[in-house]
C-alpha positions in Angstrom: 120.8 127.6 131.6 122.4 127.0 127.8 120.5 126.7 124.9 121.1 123.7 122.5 122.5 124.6 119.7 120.7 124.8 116.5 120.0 121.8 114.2 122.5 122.0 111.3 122.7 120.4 107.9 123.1 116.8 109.6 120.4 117.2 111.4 117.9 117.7 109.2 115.5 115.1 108.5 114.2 114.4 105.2 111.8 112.1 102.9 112.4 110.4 99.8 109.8 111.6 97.0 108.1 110.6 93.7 106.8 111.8 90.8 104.6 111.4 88.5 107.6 110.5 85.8 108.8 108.4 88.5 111.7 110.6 89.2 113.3 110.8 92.7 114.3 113.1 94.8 114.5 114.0 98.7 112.3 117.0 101.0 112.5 118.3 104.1 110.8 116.1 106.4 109.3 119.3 108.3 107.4 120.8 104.6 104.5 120.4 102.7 105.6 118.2 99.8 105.2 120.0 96.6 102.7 119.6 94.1 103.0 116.4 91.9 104.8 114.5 94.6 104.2 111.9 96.6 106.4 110.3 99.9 107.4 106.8 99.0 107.9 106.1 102.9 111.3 106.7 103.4 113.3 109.0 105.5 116.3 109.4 106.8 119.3 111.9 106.9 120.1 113.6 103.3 122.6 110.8 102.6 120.4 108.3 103.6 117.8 109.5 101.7 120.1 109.6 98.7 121.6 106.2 99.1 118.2 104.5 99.4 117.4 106.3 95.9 120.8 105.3 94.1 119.5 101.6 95.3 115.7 102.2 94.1 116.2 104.3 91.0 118.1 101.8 88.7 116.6 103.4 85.2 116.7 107.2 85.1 114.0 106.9 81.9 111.3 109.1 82.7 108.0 106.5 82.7 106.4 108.2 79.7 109.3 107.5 77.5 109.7 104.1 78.4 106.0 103.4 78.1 106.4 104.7 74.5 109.1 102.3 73.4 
């Protein structure tokens, strides 16, 4: 009997995540988001997870700068 070998780097499964500032960024799928961020639903691979932000996060402004403009 083998064992399966262990889940690397690809394997990992994360989320994509929100702030408060609006401010992406990805999690590990498997953890308790941290405080002050919310899931916005998706998840993926880390490169997936990072292409769906480069395609959601078009204006790095933080929101309470561009709500003071």
């Amino acid at each position: 009997m083998s064992a399966s070998p262990a889940p690397g780097p690809a394997d990992d499964r994360y989320v994509v995540v929100v702030n408060h500032e609006d401010q992406y960024s990805v999690w590990f799928a498997d953890r308790a988001l941290p405080a002050g961020w919310t899931a916005t639903g998706a998840q993926g691979t880390r490169q997936e997870c990072l292409d769906h932000i480069e395609q959601v996060w078009t204006d790095l402004t933080p929101r309470s700068v561009r709500a003071s403009r």
